[in-house]
C-alpha positions in Angstrom: -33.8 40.9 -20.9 -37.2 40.0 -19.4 -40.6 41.4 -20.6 -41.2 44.1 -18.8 -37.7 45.9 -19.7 -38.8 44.8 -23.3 -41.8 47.1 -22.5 -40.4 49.9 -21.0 -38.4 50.4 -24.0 -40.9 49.4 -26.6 -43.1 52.7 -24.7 -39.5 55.0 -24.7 -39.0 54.7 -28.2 -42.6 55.1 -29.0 -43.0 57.9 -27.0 -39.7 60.3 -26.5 -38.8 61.7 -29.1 -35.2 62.5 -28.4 -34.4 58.8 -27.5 -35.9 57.7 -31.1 -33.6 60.3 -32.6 -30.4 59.2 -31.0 -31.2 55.6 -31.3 -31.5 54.1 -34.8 -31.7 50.2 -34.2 -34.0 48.1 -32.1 -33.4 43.9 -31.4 -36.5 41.7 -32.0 -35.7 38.6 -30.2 -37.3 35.4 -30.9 -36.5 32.7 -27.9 -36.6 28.4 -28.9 -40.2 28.7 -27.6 -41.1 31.8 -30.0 -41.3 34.7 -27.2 -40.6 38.0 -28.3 -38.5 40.7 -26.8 -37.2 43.9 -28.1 -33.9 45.1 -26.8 -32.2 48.2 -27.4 -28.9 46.6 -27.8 -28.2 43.1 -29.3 -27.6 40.4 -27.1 -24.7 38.1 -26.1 -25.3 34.3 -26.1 -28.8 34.0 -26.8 -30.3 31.1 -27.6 -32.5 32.1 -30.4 -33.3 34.5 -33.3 -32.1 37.9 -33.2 -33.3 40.0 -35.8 -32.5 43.9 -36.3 -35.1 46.6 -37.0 -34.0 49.8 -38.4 -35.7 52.5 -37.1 -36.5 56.0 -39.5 -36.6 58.6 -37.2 -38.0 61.0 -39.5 -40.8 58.9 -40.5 -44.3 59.8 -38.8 -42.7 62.9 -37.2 -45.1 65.6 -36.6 -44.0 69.3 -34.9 -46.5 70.5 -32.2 -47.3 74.5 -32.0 -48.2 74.7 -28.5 -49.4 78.1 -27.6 -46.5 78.3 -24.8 -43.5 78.3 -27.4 -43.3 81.7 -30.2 -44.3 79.1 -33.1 -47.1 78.1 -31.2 -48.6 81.5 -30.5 -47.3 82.6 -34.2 -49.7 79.7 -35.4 -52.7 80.5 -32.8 -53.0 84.0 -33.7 -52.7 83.1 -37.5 -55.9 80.5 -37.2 -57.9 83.2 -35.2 -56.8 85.7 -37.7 -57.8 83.9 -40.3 -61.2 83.2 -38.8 -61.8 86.3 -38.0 -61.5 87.1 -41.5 -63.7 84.2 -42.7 -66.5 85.6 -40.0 -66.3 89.0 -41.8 -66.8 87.4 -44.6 -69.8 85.6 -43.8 -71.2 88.3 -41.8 -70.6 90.6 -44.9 -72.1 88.3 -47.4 -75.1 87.7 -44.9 -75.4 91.5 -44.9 -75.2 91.8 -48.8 -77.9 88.9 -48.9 -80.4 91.1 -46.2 -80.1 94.2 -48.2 -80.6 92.7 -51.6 -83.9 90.5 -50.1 -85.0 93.9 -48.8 -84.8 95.7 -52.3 -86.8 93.0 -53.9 -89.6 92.9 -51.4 -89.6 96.7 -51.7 -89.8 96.4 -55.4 -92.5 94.2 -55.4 -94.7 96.0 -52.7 -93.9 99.4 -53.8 -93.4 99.9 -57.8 -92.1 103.0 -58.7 -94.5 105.6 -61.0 -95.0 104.4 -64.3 -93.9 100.8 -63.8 -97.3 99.4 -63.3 -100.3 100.5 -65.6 -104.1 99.8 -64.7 -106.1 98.4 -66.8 -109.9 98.0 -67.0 -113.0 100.3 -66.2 -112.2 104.0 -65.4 -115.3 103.1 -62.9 -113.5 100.7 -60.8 -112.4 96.9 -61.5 -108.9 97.6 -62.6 -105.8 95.1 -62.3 -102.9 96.3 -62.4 -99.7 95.4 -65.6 -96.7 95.8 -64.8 -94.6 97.2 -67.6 -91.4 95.7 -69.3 -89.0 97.7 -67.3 -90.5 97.0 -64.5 -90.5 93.6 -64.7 -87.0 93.2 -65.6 -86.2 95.2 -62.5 -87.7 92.6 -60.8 -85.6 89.7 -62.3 -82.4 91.3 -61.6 -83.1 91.9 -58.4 -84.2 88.8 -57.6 -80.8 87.6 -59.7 -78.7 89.9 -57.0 -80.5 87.7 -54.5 -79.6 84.3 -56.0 -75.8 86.1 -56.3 -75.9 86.8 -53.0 -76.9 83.4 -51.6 -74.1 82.2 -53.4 -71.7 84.5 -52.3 -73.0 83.4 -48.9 -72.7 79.8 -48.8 -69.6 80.2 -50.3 -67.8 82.3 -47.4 -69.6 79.7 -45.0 -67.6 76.9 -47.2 -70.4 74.9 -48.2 
């Protein structure tokens, strides 16, 4: 068997898959001069080493969902389901993380009555205080922000 037939098939039993299943045995030949040749069947009178290789067809086997065959479109609209779901999740979580930045900032520019007091002059030069509830309104709000974030980076997967 000369080289190129060697080659041709080396590449069918690399590369069709039906061939690799029905064929379980491949010929390495070694010549006098040390060339090697595969053969798919063992040779008569050669001059030379002939060694078998034992072929597992189910070893680095992989099945391919194309979208033309029913697994393939099963498994397509599975991955876009599921990252549909993951958007909705990050948009949702994005949403959460708006509306919990705009309570605090609303909090903060706008306390409710009796949350802050003045103190100072009745005349003028007054600061304002801002009372215990208030201020733990404050921190759990800005807690509902750092929970959010979270929740955020989480749904993007980092």
């Amino acid at each position: 068997m000369n080289v190129r037939k060697a080659v041709i098939v080396g590449m069918l039993v690399a590369f069709v898959p039906g061939m690799v299943a029905a064929q379980t045995t491949l010929y390495k030949l070694i010549d006098k001069n040390g060339k090697v040749t595969y053969s798919d069947s063992p040779p008569k009178n050669f001059d030379g080493q002939v060694i078998p290789v034992d072929i597992d067809t189910k070893r680095n086997s992989a099945t391919i969902n194309t979208p033309g065959t029913a697994a393939g479109a099963k498994a397509f609209d599975e991955k876009q389901a599921a990252d549909a779901r993951a958007s909705e999740r990050v948009k949702a979580a994005e949403s959460k993380l708006e509306a919990a930045k705009k309570a605090l900032a609303d909090a903060r520019e706008n306390p409710r009555e009796g949350e802050v007091n003045r103190v100072g002059n009745a005349g003028g030069f007054t600061r304002p205080v801002p009372t215990e509830a208030y201020e733990k309104r404050i921190a759990n709000l800005e807690e509902a922000v750092k929970a959010a974030e979270a929740e955020v980076r989480q749904a993007r997967g980092r």
